[in-house]
Backbone bond lengths (Angstrom), bond angles and torsions (degrees), N, CA, C in turn:
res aa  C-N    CA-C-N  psi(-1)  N-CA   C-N-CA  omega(-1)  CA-C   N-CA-C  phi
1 X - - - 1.455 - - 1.527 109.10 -
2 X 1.307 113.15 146.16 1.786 111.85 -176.18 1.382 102.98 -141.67
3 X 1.287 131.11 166.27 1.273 153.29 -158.55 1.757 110.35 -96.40
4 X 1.389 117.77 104.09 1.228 111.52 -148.13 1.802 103.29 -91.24
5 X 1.449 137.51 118.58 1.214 138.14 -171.15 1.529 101.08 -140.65
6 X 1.980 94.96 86.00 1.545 99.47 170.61 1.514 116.97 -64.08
7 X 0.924 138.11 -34.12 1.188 146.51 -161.58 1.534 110.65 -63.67
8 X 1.843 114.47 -26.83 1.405 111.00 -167.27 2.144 115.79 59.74
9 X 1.658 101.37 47.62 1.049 102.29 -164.68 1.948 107.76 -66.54
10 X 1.602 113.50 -19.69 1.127 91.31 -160.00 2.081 86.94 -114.99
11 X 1.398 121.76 51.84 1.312 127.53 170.64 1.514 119.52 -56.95
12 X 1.555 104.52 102.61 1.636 91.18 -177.23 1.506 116.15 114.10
13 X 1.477 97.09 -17.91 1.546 82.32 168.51 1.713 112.35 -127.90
14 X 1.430 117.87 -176.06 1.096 104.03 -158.46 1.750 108.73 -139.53
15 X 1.328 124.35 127.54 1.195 154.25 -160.42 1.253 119.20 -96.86
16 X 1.915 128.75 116.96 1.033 130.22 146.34 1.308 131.27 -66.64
17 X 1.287 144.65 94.44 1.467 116.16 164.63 1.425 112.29 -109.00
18 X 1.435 124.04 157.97 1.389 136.52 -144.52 1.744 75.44 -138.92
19 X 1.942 93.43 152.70 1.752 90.77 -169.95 1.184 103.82 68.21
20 X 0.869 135.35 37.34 1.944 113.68 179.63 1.990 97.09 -94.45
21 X 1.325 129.67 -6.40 1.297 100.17 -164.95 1.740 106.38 -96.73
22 X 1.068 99.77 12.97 2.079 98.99 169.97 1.532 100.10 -157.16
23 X 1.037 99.87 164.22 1.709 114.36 148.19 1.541 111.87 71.69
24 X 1.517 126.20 -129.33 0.886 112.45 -169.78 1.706 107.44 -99.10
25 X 1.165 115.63 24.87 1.622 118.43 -171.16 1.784 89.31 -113.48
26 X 1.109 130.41 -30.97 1.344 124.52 -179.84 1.668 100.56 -77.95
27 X 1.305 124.24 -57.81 1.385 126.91 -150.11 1.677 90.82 -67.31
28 X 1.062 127.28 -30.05 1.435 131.90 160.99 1.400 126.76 -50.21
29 X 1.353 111.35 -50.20 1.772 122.45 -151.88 2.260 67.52 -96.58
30 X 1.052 146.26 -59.10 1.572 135.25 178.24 1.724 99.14 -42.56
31 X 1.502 137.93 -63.87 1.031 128.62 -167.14 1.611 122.09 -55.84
32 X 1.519 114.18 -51.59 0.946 114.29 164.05 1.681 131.03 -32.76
33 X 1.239 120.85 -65.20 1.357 148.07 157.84 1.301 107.30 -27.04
34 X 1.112 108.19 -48.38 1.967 119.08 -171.74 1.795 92.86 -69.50
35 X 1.375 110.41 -37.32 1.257 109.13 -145.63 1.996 92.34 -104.87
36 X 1.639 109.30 30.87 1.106 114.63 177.08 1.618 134.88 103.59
37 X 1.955 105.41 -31.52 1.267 111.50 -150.42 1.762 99.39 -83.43
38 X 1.293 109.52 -178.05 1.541 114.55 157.54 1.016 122.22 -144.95
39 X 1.708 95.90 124.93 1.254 127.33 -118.00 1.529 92.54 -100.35
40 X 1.119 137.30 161.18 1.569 140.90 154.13 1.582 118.90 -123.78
41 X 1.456 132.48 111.79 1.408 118.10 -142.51 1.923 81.69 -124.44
42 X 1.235 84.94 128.27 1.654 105.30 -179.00 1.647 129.98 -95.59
43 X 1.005 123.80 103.85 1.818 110.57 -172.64 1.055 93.98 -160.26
44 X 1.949 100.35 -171.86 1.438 99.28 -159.52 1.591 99.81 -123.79
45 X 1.370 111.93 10.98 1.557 115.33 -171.63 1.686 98.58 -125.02
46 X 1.571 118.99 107.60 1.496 119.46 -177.70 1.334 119.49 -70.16
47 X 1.252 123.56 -14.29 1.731 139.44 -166.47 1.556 74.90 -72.87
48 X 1.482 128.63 -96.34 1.528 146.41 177.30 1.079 107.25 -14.33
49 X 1.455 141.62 -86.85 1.225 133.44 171.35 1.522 129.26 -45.35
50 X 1.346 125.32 -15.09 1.653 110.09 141.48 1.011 142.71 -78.10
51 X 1.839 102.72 -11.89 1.403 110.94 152.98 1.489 120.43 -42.41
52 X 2.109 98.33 -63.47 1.412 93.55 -176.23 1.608 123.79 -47.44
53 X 1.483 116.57 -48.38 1.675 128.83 -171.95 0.896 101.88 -34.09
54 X 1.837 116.26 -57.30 1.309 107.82 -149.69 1.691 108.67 -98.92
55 X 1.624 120.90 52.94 1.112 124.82 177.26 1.849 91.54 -126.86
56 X 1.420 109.55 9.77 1.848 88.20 175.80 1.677 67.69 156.40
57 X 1.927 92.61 122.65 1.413 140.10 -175.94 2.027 91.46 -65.27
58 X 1.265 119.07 -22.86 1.350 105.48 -165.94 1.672 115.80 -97.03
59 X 1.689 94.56 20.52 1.623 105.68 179.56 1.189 103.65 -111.39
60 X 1.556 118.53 152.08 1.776 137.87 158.30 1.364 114.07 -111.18
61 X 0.811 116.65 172.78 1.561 118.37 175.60 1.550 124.75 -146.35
62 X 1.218 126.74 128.80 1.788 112.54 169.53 1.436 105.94 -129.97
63 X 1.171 103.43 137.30 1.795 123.80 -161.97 1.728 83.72 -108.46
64 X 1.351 100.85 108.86 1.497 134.58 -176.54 1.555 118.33 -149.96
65 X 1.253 119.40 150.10 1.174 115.93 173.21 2.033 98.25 -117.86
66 X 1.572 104.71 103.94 1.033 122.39 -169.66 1.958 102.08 -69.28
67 X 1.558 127.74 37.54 1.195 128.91 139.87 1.066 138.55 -113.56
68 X 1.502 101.77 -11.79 1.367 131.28 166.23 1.706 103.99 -31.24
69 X 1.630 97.08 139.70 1.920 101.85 156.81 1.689 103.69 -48.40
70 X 1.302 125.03 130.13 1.232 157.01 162.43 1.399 103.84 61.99
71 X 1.254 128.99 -8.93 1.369 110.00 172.38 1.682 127.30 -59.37
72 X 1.464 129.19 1.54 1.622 120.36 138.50 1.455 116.61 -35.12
73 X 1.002 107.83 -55.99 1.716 132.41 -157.76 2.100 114.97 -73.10
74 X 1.643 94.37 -32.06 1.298 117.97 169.89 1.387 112.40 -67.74
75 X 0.967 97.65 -46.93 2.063 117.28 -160.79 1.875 80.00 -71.21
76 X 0.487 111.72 -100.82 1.921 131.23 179.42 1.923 102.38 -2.35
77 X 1.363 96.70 -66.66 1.485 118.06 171.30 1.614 121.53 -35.72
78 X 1.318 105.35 -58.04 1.619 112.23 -166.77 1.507 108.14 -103.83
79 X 1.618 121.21 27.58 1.015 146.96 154.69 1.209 116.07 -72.11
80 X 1.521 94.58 -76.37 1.621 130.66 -175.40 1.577 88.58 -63.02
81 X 0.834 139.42 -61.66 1.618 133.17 -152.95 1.893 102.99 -68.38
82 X 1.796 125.91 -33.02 0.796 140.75 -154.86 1.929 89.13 -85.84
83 X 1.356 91.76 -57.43 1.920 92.61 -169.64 1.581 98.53 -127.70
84 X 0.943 114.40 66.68 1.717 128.63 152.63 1.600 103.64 45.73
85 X 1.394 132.49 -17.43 1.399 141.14 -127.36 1.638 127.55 -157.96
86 X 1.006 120.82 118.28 1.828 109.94 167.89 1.548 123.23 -128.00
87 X 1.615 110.54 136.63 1.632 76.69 -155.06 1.611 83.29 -134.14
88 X 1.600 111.28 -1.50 1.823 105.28 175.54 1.675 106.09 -163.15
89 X 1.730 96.68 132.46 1.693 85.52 -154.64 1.938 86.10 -107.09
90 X 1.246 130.61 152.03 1.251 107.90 164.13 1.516 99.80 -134.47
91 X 1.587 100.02 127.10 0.840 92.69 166.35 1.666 131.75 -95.24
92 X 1.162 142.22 110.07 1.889 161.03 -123.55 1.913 85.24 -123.35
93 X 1.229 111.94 -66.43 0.953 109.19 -163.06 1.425 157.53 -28.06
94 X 1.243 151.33 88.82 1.417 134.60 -143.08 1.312 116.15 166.72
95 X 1.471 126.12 159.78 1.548 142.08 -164.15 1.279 91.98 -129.32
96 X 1.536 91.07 151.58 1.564 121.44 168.02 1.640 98.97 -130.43
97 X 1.719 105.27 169.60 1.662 132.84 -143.51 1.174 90.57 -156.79
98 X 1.270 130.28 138.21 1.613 152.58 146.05 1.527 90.72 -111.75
99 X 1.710 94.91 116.36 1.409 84.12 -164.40 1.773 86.34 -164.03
100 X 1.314 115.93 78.48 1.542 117.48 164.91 1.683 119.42 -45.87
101 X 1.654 104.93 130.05 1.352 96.18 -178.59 1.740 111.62 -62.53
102 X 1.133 145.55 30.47 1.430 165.68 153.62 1.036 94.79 -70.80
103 X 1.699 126.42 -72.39 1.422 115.81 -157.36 1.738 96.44 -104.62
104 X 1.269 139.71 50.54 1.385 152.65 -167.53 2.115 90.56 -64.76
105 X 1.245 105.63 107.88 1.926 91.65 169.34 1.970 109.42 -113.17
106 X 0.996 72.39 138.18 1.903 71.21 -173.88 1.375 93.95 -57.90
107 X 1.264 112.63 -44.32 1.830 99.33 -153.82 1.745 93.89 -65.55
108 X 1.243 123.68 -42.86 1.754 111.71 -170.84 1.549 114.26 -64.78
109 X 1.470 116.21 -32.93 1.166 122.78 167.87 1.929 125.36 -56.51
110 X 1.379 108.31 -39.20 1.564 130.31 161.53 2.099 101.19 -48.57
111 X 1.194 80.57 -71.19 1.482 86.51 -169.96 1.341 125.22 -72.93
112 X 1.475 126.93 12.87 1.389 150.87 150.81 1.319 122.09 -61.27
113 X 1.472 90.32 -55.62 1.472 112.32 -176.95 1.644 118.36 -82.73
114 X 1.162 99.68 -22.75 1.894 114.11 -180.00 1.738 82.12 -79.50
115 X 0.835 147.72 -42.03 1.375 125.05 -157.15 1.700 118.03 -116.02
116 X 1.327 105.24 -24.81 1.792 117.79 -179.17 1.462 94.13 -98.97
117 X 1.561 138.72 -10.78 1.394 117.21 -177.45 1.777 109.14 -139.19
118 X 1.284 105.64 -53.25 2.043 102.64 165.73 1.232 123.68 -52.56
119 X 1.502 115.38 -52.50 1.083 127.11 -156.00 1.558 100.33 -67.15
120 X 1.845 123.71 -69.74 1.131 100.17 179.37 2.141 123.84 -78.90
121 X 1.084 108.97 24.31 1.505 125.73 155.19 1.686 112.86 -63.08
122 X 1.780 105.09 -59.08 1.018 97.64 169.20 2.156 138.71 -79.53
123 X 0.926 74.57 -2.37 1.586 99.89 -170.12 1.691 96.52 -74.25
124 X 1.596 101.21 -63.41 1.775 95.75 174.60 1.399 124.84 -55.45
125 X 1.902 106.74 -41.70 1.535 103.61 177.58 1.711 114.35 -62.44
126 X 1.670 125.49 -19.12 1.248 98.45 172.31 1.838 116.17 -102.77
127 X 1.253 106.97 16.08 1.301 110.08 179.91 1.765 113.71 -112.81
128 X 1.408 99.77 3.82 1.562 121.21 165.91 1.470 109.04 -54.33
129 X 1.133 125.36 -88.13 1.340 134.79 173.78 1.637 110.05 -21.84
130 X 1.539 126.95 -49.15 1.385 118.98 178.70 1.649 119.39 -79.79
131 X 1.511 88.48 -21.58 1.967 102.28 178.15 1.949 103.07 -63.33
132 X 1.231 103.56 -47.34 1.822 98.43 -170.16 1.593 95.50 -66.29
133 X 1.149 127.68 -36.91 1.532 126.75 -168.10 1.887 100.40 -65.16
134 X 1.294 129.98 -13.76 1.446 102.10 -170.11 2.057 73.95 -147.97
135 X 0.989 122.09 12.29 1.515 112.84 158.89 1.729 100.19 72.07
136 X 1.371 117.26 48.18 1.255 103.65 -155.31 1.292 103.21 -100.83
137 X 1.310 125.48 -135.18 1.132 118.71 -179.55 2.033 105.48 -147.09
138 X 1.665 100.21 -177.24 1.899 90.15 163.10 2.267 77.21 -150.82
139 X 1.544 69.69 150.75 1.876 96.50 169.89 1.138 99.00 -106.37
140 X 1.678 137.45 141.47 1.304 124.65 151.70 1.694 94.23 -120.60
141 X 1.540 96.20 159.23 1.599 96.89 -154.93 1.807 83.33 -103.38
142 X 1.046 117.48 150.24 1.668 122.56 178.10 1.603 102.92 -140.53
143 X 1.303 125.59 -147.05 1.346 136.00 -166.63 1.271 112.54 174.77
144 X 1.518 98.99 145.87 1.688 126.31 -151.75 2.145 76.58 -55.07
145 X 0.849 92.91 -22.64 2.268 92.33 -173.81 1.538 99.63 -84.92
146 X 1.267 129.01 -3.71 1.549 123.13 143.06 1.334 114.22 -33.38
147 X 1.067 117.69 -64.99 1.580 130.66 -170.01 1.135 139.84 -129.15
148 X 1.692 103.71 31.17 1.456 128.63 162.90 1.516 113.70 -148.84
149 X 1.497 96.46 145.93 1.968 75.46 -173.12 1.300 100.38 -83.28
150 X 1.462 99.16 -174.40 1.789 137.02 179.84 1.088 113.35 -122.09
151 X 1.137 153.44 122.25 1.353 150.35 -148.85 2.009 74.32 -116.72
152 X 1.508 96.37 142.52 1.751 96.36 -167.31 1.141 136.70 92.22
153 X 1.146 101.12 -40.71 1.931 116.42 -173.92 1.251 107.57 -129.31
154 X 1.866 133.33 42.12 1.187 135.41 177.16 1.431 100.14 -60.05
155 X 1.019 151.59 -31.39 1.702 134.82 -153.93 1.610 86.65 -107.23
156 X 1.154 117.36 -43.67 1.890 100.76 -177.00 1.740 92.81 -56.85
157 X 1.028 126.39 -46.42 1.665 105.80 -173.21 1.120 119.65 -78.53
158 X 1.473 128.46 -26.19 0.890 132.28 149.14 1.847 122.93 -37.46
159 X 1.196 113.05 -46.34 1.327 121.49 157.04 1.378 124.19 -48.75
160 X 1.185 118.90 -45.53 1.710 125.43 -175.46 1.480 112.74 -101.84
161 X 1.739 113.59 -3.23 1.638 116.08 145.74 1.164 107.10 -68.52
162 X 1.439 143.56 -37.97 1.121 133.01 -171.96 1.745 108.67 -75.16
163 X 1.218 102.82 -50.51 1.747 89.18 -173.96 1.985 110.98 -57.18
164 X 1.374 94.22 -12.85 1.798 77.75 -172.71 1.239 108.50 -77.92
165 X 2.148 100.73 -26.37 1.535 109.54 -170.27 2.144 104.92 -49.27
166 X 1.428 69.83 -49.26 2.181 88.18 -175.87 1.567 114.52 -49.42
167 X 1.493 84.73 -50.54 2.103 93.91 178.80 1.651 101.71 -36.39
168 X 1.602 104.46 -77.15 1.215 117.62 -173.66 1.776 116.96 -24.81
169 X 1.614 85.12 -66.22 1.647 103.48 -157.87 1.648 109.48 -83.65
170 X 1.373 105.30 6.61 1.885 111.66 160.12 1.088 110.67 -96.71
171 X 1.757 119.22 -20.54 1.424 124.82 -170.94 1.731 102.98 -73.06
172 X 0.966 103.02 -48.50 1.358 117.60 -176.66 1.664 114.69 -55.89
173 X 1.456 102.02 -55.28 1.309 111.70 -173.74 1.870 114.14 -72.37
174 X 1.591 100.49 -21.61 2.024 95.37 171.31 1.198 116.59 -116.51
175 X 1.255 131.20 30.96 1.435 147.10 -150.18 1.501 82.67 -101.20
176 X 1.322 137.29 -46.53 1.425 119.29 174.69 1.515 141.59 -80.21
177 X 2.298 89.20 2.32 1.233 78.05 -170.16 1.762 99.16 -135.12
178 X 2.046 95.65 50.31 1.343 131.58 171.61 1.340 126.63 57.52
179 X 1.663 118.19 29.29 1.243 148.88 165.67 1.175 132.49 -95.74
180 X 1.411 127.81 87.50 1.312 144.48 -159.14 1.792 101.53 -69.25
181 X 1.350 107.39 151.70 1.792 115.41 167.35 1.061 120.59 -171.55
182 X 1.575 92.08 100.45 2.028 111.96 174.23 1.313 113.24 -104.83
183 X 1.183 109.46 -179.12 1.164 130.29 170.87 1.799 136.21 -121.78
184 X 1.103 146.52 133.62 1.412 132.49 156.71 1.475 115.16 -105.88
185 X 1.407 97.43 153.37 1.440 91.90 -162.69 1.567 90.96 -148.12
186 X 1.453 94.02 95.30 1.634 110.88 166.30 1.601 122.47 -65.14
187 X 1.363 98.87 143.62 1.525 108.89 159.81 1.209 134.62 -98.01
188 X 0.974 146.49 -140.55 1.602 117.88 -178.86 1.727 119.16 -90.55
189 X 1.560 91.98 127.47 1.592 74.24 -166.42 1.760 108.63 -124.72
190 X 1.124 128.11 172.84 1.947 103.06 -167.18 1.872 95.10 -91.16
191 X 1.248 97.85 125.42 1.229 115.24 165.78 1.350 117.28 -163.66
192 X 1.767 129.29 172.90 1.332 102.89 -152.11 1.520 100.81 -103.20
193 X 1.600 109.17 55.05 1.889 109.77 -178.44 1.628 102.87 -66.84
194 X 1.634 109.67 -61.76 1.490 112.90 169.99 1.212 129.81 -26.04
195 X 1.765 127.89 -30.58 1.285 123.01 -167.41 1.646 76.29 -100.78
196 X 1.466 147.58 -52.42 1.136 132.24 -135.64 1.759 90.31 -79.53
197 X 1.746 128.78 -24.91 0.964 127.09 -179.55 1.954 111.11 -73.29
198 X 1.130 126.48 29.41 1.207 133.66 -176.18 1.830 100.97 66.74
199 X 1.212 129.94 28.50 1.889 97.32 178.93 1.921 87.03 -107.78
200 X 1.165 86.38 151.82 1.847 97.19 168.52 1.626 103.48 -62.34
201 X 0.964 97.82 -160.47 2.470 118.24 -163.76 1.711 70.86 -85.27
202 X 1.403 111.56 -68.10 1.213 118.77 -160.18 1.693 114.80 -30.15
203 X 1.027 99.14 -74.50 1.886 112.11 -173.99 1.482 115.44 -71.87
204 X 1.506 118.52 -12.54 1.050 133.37 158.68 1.581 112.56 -60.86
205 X 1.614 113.40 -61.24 1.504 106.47 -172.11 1.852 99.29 -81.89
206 X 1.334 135.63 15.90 0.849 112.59 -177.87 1.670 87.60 -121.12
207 X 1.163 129.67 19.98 1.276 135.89 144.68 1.356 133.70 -79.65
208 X 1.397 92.81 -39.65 1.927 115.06 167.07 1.913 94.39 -60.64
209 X 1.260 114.00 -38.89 1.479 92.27 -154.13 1.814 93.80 -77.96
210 X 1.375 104.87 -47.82 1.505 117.40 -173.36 1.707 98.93 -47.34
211 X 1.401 153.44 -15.98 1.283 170.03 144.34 1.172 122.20 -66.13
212 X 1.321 121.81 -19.11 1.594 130.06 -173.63 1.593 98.82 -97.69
213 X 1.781 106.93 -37.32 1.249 90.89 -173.92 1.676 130.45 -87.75
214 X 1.554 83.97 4.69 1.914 109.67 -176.63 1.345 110.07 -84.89
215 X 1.798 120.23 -18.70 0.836 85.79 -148.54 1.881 89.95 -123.98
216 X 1.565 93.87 157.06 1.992 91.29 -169.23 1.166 128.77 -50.47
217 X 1.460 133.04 -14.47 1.227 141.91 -149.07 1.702 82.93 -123.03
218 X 1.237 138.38 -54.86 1.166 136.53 168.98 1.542 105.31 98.81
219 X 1.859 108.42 35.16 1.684 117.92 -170.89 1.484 98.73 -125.38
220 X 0.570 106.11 128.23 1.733 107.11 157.81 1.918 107.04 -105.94
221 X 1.356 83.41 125.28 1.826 102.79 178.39 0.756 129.87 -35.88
222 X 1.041 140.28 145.79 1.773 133.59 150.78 1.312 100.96 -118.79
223 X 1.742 101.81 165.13 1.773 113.26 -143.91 1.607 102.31 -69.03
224 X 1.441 111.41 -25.37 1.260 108.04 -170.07 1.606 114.55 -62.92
225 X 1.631 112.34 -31.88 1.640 119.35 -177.83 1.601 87.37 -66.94
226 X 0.939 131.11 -44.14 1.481 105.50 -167.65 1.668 123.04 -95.60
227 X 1.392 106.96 12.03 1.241 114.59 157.60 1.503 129.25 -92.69
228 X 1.390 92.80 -17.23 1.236 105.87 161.16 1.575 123.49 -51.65
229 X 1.612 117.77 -61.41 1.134 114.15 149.50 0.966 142.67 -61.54
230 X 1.034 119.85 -0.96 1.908 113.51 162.97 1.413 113.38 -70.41
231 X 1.634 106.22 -43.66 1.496 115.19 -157.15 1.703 85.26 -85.20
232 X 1.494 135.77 11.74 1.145 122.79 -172.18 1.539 95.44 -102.39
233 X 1.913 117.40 -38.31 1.120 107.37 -165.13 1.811 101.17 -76.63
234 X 1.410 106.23 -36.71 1.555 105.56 176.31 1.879 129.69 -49.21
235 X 1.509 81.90 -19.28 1.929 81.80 -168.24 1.617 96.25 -64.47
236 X 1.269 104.43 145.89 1.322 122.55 170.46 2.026 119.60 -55.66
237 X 1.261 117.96 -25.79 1.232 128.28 173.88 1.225 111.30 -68.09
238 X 1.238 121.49 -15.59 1.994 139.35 -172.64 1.700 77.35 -95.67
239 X 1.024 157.19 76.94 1.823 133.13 166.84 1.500 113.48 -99.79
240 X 1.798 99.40 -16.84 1.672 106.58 -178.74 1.795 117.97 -105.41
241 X 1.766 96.66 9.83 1.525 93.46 165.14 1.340 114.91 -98.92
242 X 1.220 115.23 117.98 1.677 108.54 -177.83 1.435 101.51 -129.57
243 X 1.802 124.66 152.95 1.478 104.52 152.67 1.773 87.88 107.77
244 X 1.285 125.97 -51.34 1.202 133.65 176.64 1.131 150.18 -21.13
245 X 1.531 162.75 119.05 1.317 151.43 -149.93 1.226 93.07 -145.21
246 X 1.569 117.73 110.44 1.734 109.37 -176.72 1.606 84.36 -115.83
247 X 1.466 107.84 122.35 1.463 105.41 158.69 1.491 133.44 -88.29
248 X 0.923 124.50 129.12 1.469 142.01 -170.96 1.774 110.23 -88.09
249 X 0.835 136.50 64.69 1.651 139.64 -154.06 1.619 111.27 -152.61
250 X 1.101 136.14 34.02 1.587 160.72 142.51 1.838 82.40 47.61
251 X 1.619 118.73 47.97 1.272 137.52 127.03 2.170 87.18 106.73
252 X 1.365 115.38 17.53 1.690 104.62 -178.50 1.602 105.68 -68.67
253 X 1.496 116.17 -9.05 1.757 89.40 -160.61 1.852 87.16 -92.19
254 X 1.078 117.45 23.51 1.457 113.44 177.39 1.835 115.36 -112.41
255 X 1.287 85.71 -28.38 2.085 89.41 169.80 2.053 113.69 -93.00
């Protein structure tokens, strides 16, 4: 299923998304495309990301691991070099941890933070310079566990407190120099984070259910509802929401 934008609202300009080869970083880097842009879809698995390409002629792809020494700087580069231009960076990208402070491991905690908080840190600072040139914008993707805890997964939320902290406090800081920065902040939505977070199909769908029954609407997402909002905070007709954290969570960060 994809995000339907007859209009071709974002024609002409041109899109990072990071995560693009599953989940909610593909159903995104496809919406966009639908909705005109050209797209550049970022990950670290190439099998996956030709999946994405070859769902809509208006995607590219580079199979990178965006923590890599200089690959911020790469990703940004062969954008700009591809379509002259950058006008919305999103950063999708990121891991989650079930991870009781009992079993607390430095190394998973390191590598949380190298990828849910540096990585797209550095990604905006080198895609800054092309953002003031077309007034563009950056999404950073967070979670309804931004701003509620998780009993288990304190450092993954801890991780996605920080990107809202950043959303905010970049919004603030380029707001004069016509560079928008929100956030979405999904709730649980089916994609394959659970298996990549070590749980089997099993404890995975019996996580979906333990979430279905928490939550008011009684839905758990699929990637396309929450690509929807990205491409909502990105459209250019949004130019006076900045600073923003719209959560996407079928009403849990309220029970």
């Amino acid at each position: 299923m994809s995000v339907e934008h007859p209009h071709q609202t974002f024609s002409g300009q041109v899109v990072i998304v990071t995560g693009a080869g599953t989940g909610i970083g593909r159903a995104t880097a496809v919406a966009f495309a639908e909705a005109g842009a050209r797209v550049l879809g970022v990950g670290r698995r190439e099998e996956l990301l030709k999946e994405t390409a070859a769902a809509h002629a208006g995607i590219e792809v580079l199979a990178i691991d965006i923590r890599g020494d200089g690959a911020p700087g790469k990703v940004v580069e062969t954008a700009v070099e591809r379509w002259g231009r950058l006008d919305h960076l999103i950063n999708n990208a990121g891991a989650t941890a079930v991870m009781p402070l009992a079993d607390a491991d430095e190394r998973t905690i390191v590598d949380l933070l190298a990828l849910n908080v540096v990585a797209p840190s550095l990604l905006a600072r080198e895609a800054l310079p092309h953002l003031r040139r077309t007034s563009g914008s950056i999404i950073n993707l967070s979670s309804t566990y931004g701003h509620r805890p998780m009993a288990g997964g304190a450092h993954y939320a801890a991780t996605k407190a920080a990107i809202e902290q950043m959303t905010r406090s970049w919004a603030l800081e380029l707001a004069g120099e016509g560079v928008r920065v929100n956030s979405v902040a999904p709730g649980p939505t089916r994609t394959d984070v659970m298996l990549h977070a070590g749980l089997t199909p099993e404890a995975a769908e019996g996580m979906y259910a333990y979430e279905r029954d928490r939550i008011p609407t009684h839905h758990i997402a699929h990637a396309d509802e929450v690509a929807h909002w990205i491409l909502r905070m990105a459209d250019p007709a949004g130019r006076h929401a900045t600073g923003q954290v719209v959560t996407v969570d079928g009403g849990l960060e309220l029970v």
